[in-house]
C-alpha positions as a Markdown table, in Angstrom:
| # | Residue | x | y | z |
|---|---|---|---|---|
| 1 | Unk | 0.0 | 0.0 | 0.0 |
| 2 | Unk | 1.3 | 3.3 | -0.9 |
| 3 | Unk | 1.1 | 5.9 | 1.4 |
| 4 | Unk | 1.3 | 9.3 | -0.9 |
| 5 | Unk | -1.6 | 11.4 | -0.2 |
| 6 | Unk | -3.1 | 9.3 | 2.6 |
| 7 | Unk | -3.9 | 11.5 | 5.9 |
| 8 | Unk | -2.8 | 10.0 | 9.3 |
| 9 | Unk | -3.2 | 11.5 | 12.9 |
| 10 | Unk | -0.6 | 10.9 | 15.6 |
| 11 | Unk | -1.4 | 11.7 | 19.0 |
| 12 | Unk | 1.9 | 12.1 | 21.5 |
| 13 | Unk | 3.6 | 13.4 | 18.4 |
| 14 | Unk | 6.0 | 16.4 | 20.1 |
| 15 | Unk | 8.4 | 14.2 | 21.2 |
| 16 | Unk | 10.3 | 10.5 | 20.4 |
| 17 | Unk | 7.9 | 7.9 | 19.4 |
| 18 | Unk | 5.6 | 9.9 | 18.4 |
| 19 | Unk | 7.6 | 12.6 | 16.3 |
| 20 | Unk | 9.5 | 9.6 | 14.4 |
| 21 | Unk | 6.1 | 7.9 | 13.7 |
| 22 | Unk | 4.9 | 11.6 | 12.0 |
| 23 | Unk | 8.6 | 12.0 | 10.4 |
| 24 | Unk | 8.5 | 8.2 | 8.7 |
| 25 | Unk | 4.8 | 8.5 | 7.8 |
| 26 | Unk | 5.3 | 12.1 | 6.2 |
| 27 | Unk | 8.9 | 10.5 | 4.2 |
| 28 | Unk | 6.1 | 8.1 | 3.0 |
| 29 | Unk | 4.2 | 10.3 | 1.8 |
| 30 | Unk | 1.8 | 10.9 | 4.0 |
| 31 | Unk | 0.2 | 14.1 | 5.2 |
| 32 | Unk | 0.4 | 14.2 | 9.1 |
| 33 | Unk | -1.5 | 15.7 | 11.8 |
| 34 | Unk | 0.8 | 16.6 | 14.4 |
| 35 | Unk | -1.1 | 16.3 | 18.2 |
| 36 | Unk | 0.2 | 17.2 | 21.5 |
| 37 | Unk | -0.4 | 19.2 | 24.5 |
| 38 | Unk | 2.6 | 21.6 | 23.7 |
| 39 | Unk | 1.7 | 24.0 | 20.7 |
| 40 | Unk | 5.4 | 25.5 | 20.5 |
| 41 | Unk | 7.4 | 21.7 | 19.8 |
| 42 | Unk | 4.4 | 20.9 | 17.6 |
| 43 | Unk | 4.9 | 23.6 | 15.4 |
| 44 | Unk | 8.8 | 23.2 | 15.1 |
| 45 | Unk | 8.4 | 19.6 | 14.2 |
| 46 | Unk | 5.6 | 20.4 | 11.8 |
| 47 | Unk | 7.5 | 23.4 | 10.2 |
| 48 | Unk | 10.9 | 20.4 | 9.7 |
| 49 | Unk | 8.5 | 17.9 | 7.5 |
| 50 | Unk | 7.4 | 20.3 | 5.9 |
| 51 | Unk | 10.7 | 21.9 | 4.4 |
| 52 | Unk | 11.6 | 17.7 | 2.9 |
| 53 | Unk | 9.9 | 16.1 | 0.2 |
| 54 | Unk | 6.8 | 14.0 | 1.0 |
| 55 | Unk | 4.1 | 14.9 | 2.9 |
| 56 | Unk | 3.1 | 17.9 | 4.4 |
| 57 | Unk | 2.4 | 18.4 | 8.0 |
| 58 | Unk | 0.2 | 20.7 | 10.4 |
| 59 | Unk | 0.0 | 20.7 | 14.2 |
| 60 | Unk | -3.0 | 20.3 | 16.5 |
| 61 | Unk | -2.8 | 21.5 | 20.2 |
| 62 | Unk | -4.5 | 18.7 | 21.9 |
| 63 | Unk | -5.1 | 16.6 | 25.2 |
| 64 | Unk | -6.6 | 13.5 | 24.8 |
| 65 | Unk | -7.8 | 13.4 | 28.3 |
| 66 | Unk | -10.3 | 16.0 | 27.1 |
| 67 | Unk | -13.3 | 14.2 | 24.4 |
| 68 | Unk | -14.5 | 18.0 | 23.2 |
| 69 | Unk | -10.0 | 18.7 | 22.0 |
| 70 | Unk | -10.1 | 15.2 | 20.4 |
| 71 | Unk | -13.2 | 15.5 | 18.4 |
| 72 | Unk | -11.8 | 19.3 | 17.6 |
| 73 | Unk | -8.4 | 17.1 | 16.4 |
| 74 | Unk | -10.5 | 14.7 | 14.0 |
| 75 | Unk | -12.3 | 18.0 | 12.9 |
| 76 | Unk | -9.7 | 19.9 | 11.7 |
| 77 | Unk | -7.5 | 16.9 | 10.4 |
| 78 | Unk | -10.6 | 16.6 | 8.0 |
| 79 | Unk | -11.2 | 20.1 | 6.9 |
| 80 | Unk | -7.0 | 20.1 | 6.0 |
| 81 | Unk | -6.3 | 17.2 | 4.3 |
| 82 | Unk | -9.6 | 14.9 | 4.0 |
| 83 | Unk | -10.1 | 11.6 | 5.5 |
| 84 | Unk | -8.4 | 10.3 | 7.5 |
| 85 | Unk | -6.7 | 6.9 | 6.5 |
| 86 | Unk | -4.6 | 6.3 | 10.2 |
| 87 | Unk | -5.0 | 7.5 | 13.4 |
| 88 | Unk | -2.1 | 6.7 | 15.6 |
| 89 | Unk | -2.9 | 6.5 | 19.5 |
| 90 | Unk | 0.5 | 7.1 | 20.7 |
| 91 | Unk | -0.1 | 9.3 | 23.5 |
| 92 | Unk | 0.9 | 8.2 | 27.1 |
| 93 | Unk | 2.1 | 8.4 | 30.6 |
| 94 | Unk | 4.6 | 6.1 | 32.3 |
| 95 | Unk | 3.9 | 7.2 | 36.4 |
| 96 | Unk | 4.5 | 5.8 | 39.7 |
| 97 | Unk | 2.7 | 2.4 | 39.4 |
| 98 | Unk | 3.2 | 0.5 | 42.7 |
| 99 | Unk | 0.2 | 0.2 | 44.3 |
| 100 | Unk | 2.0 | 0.4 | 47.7 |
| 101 | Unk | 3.4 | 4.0 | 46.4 |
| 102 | Unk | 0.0 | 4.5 | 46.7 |
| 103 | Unk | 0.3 | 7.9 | 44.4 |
| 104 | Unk | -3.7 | 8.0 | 43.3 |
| 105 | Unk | -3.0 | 11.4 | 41.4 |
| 106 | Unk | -0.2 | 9.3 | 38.9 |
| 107 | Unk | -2.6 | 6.7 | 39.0 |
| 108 | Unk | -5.7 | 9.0 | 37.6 |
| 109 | Unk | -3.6 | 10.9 | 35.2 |
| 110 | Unk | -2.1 | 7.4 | 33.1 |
| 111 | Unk | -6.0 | 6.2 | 32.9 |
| 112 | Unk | -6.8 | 9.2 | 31.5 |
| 113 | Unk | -4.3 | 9.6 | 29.0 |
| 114 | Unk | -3.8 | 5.9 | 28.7 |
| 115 | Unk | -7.1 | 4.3 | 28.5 |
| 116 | Unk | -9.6 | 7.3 | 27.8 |
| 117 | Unk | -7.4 | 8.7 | 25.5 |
| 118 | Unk | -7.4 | 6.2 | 23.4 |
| 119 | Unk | -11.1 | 5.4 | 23.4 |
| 120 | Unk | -11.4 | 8.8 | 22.6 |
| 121 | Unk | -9.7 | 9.0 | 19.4 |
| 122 | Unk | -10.9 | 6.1 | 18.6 |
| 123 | Unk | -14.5 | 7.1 | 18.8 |
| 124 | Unk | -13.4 | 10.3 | 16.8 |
| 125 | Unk | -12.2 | 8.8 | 13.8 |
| 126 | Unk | -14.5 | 5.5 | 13.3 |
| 127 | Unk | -17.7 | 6.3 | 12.1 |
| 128 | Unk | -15.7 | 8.0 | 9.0 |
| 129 | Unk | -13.6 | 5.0 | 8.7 |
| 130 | Unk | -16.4 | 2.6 | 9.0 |
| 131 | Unk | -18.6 | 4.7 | 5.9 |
| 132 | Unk | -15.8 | 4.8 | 4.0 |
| 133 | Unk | -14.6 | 0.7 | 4.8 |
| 134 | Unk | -11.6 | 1.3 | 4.8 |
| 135 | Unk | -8.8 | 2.8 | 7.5 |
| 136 | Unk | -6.1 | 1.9 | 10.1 |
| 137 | Unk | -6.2 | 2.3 | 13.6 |
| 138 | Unk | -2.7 | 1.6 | 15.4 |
| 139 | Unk | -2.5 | 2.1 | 18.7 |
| 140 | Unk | 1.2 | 1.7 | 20.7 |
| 141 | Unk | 0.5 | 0.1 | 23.5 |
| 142 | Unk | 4.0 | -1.5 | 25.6 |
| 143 | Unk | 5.9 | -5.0 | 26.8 |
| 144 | Unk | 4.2 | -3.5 | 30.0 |
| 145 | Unk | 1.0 | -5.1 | 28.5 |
| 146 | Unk | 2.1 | -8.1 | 28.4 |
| 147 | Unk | 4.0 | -8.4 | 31.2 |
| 148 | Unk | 4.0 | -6.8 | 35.0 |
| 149 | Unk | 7.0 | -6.8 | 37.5 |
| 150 | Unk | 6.6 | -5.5 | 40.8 |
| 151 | Unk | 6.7 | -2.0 | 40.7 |
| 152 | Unk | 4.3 | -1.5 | 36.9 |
| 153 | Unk | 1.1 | -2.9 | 38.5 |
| 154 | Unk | -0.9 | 0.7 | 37.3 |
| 155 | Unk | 1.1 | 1.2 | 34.3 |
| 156 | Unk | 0.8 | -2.1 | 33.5 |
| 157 | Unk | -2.5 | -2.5 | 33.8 |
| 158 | Unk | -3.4 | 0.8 | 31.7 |
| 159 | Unk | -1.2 | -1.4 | 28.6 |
| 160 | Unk | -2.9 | -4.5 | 29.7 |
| 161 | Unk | -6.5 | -2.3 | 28.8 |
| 162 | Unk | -4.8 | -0.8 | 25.2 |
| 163 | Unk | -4.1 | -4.4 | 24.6 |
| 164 | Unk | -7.4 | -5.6 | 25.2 |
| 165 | Unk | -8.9 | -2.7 | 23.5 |
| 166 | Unk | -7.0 | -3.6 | 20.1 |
| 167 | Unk | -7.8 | -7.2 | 20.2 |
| 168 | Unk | -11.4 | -7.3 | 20.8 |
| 169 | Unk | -12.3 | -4.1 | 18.5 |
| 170 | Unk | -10.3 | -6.1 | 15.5 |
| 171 | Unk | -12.9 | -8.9 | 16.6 |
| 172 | Unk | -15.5 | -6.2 | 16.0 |
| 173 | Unk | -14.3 | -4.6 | 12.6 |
| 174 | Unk | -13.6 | -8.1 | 11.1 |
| 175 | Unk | -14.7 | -7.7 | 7.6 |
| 176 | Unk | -15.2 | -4.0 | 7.6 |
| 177 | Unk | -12.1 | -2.6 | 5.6 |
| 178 | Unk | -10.8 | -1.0 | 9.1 |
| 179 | Unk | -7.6 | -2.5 | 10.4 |
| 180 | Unk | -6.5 | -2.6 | 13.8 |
| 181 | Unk | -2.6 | -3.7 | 14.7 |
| 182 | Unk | -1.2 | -3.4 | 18.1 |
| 183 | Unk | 2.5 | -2.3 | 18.6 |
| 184 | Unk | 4.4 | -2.8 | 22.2 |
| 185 | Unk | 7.6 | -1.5 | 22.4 |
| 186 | Unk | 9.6 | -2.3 | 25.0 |
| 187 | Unk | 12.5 | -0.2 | 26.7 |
| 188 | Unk | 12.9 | 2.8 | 24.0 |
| 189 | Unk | 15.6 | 5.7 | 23.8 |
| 190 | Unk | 13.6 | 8.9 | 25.1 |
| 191 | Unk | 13.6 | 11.5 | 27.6 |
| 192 | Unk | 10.1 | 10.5 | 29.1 |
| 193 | Unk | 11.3 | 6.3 | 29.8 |
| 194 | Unk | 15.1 | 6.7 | 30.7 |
| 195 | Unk | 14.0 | 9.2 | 32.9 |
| 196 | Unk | 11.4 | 7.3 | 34.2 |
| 197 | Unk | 13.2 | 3.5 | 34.5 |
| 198 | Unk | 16.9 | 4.4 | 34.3 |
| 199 | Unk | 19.8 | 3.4 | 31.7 |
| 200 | Unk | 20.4 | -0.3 | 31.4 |
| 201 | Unk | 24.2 | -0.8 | 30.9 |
| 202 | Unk | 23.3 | -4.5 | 29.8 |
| 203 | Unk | 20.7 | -3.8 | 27.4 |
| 204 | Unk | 20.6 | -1.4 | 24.3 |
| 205 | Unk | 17.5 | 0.8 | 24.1 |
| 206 | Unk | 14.8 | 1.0 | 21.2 |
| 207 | Unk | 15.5 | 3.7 | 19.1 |
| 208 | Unk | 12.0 | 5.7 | 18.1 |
| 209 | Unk | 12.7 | 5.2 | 14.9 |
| 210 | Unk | 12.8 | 1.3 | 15.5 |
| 211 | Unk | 9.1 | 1.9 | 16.4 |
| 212 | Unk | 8.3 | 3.9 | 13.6 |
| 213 | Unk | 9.7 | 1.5 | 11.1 |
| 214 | Unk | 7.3 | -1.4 | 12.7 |
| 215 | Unk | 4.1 | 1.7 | 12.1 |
| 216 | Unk | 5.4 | 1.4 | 8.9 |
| 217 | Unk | 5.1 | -1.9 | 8.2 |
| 218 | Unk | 2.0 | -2.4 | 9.5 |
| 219 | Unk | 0.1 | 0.2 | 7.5 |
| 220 | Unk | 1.8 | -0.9 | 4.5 |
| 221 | Unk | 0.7 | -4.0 | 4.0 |
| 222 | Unk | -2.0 | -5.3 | 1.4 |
| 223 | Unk | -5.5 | -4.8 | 1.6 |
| 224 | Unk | -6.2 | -8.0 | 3.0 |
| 225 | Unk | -3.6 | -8.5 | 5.4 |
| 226 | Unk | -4.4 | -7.3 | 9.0 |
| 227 | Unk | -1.3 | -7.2 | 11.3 |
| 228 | Unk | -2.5 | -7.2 | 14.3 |
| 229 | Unk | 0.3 | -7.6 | 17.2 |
| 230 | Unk | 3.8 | -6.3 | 16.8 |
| 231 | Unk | 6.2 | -6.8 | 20.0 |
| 232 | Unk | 9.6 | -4.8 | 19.3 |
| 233 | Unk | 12.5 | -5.4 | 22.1 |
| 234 | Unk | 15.8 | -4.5 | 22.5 |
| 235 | Unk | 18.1 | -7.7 | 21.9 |
């Protein structure tokens, strides 16, 4: 599937994953909509694609937390460039998860960006995919979803949730046109994780563009080919 001219949304797109997702889909030729909470990095990143050949890009101030900002997202993704062809739930928050921290605040904040956040854009961007059969909807969840240790239980559980949200609504879309994949990373290179878990001398870290390159893949792929898991670890 070529990608020239299609329209794809990435949510969590100011920063690592989710700039290098927006960067590979706009090399494809893809337009991008850029969505974040902080306008300023937005618009530098989208102002950068769109000086290169390939797609162009524009930038949507956004919190996914909030249904009325998302369905203003889908909204004015549509009156740029059309429908929308992929909507990327990359957004997300990697808190204090041990339940015997008990921090309720980080707990509420990564099920709101985490679990409602997705739903949310998902519930944006749907109905025009389902009229039109035919769309992608990736959403990144984490290894964290498929595995907990001892101090992940929240975060873990928020990635168990994306998980189960991907595998029952491609149950649901079967034979509609609209894809679904799933794609856990584990350990990646950013600010947001190293910060978060630490530097592993033993083990190295994801590059975002090792995610991106698996986004890739999956929306490339023929009509009738659905890939629905991806797990990407370090070695």
């Amino acid at each position: 599937m070529e990608l020239t001219g299609k329209t794809a949304i990435i949510t969590g797109a100011s920063a690592g994953i989710g700039q290098s997702i927006a960067e590979h889909l706009a090399e494809e030729g893809a337009n991008v909509v850029l969505a974040a909470r902080s306008a300023e990095k937005l618009e530098a990143i989208s102002e950068s694609i769109n000086t290169r050949e390939g797609g162009k890009a524009i930038a949507v101030q956004t919190d996914v937390t909030d249904k009325t900002a998302v369905d203003r997202l889908f909204k004015k993704a549509t009156e740029e460039f059309g429908d929308i062809d992929i909507y990327v739930n990359n957004a997300g928050l990697v808190l204090s998860s041990a339940i015997t921290d008990r921090e309720v605040g980080a707990w509420d904040k990564m099920i709101d960006v985490n679990i409602k956040g997705v739903l949310y854009g998902i519930d944006s961007v749907l109905p025009q995919m389902l009229d039109r059969s035919q769309g992608h909807i990736v959403n990144i969840d984490s290894v964290s979803g498929h595995e907990v240790n001892k101090s992940s239980a929240v975060y873990a559980a928020t990635k168990y949730a994306v998980r189960a949200i991907s595998e029952s609504l491609e149950k649901e879309l079967a034979r509609t046109g609209v894809k679904v994949s799933n794609i856990s990373p584990g350990r990646v290179d950013t600010e947001r994780v190293l910060r978060k878990l630490g530097d592993d001398p033993k083990r190295k870290p994801l590059k975002p563009a090792d995610v991106a390159r698996a986004v890739i893949y999956a929306v490339t792929q023929p009509d009738y080919v659905n890939v629905n898991e991806i797990i990407v670890r370090p070695v």
